[in-house]
N, C-alpha and C positions, 0 to 999 in steps of 0.2 A: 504494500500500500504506500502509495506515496502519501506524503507530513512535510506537511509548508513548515519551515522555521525562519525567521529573522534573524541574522547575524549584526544587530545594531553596533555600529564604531563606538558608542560609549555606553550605552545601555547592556552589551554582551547578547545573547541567546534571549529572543523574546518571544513564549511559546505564542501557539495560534489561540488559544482561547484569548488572548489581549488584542492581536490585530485584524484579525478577522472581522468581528462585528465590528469595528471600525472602518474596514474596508466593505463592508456588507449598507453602513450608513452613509459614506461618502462619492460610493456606488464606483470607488476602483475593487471592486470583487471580481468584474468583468475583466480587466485588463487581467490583474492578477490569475484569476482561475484558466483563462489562456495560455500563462504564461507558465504557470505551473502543468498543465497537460501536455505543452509542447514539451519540455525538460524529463519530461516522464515519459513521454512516448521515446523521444531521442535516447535518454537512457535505457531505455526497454531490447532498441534497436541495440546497441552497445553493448548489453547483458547477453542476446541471443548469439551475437556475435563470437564474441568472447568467449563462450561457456558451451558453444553447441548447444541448446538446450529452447525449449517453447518457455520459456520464464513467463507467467502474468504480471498485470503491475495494475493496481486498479487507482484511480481517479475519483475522488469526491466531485460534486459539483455541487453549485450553490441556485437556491430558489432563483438570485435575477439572471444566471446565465441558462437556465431552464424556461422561464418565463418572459421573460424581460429582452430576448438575447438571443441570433441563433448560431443557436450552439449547433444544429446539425451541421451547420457550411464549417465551423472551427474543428468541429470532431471529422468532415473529409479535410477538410486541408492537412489537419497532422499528420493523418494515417496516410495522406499522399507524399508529404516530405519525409515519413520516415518510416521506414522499410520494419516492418515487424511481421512476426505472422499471424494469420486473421485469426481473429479470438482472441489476442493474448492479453488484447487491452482494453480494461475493463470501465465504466463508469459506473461510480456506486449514486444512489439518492436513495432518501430517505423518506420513511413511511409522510413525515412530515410536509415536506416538501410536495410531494405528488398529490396530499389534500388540497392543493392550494387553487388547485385547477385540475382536477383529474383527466378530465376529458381532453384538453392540450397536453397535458405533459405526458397521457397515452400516444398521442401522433407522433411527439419529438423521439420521444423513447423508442418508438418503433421504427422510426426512419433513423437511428442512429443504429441502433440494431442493424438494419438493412445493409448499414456501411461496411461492417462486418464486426464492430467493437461488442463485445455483451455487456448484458446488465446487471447489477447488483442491489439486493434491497437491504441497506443498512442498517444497524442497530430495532432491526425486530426484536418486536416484542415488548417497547419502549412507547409507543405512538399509538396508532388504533390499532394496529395490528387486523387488520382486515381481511380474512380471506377473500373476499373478493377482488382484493390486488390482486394478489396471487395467480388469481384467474385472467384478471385483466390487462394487466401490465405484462409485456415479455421481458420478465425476470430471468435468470440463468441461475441468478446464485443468491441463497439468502444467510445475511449476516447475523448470527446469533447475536445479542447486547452483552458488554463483560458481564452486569449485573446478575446475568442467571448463567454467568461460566466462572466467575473468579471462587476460587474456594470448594466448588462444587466435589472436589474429587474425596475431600475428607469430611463432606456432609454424613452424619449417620440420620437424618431425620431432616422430615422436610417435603414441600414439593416441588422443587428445581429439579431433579432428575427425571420427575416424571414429565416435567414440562419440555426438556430437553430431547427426551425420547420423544414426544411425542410431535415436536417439530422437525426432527431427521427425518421420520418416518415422514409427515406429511408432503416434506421436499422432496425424497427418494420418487414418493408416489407421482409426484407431479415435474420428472425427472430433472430437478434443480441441485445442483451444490450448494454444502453450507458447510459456513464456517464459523467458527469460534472463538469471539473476541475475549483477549482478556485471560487469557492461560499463563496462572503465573505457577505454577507447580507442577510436576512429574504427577502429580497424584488427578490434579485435573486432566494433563495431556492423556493421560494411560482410562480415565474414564470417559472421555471423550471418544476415544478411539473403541473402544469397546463400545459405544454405541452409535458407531458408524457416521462420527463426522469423516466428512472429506479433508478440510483445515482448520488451520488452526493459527490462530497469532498472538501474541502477549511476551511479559517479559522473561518468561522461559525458554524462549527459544532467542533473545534478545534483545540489546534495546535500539532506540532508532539509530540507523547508521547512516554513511552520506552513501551517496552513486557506488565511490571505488570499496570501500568497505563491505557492503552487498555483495559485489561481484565478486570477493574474496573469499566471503562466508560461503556463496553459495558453490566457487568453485571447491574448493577445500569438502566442501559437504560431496560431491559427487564425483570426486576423486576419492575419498574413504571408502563411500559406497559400491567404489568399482574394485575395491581391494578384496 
């Protein structure tokens, strides 16, 4: 998943929960969210490169480049100047967003589909959670929220695991991947996997890195694998 961060000359390291709604109120979210899926796609191409390998990378996007914005001509333009292979790059939106207009943000989503990018529905489970997105939106992939994955694995009591199970299964059925935010333990990843997530993300497996740090983890991971 690509993660905007600020490298401010005096301020140091200033996460996205600070500059985002401010870029979201001054209405550069637009430039921005461009400029971030161009860097992502390019590095995508660069990862594939480098590594042999179909790497995904997914993309957030925001309600006014959804709404306000078209985003279908930016999402061909990238995929035309940078060479990846189709599928790989993903656009995530959230339950949130796609309330805000259903009936247009189904068109956009499916003519960017068309382009050949997939979809992802993030942080379910958090918003309405509506099975009739599910239905209606060409989704590919659905984001579990950390909230029902962090800690899950050393729960003895409770109902997260049931809710869990019962959201693999409903994506399996309706031939979607899902993944797993938020896996900060061995004990989450191993019960996870037992109940047949596809992925998984959080700080167990690592924390954010930049472009060449990725491509290092990931070569180094499938060069062990090939041993």
């Amino acid at each position: 998943e690509a993660l905007a961060r600020w490298d401010h000359p005096k301020r140091g390291r200033i996460p996205p929960a600070e500059f985002i709604p401010v870029a979201e109120r001054s209405g550069l979210i637009i430039p921005l969210g461009l400029y971030v899926l161009e860097r992502a796609a390019k590095q995508l191409q660069r990862w594939q490169e480098a590594v042999d390998a179909d790497i995904f990378c997914s993309v957030n996007v925001s309600s006014p480049q959804i709404l306000r914005h078209d985003l279908i001509n930016d999402v061909k333009a990238v995929l035309t100047r940078a060479t990846v292979t189709p599928g790989t790059l993903k656009i995530e939106v959230t339950e949130t967003l796609v309330m805000e207009n259903p009936e247009y943000a189904a068109k956009v989503l499916g003519r960017i589909r068309d382009l050949g990018a997939r979809l992802s529905l993030d942080d379910f489970g958090t918003g309405y959670s509506s099975l009739a997105y599910l239905q209606r939106f060409p989704f590919d992939t659905i984001k579990i929220d950390r909230q029902f994955v962090t800690g899950v694995g050393k729960a003895t009591t409770g109902k997260t695991p049931a809710i869990l199970t019962a959201v693999v299964h409903l994506a399996k059925d309706l031939q979607m991947e899902v993944v797993a935010e938020g896996v900060e333990s061995e004990a989450d990843a191993v019960l996870l996997k037992e109940l047949g997530c596809d992925f998984a993300q959080g700080f167990f497996y690592g924390q954010p890195m930049t472009g060449v740090e990725a491509e290092r983890a990931v070569a180094g991971s499938m060069a062990q694998a090939a041993q």
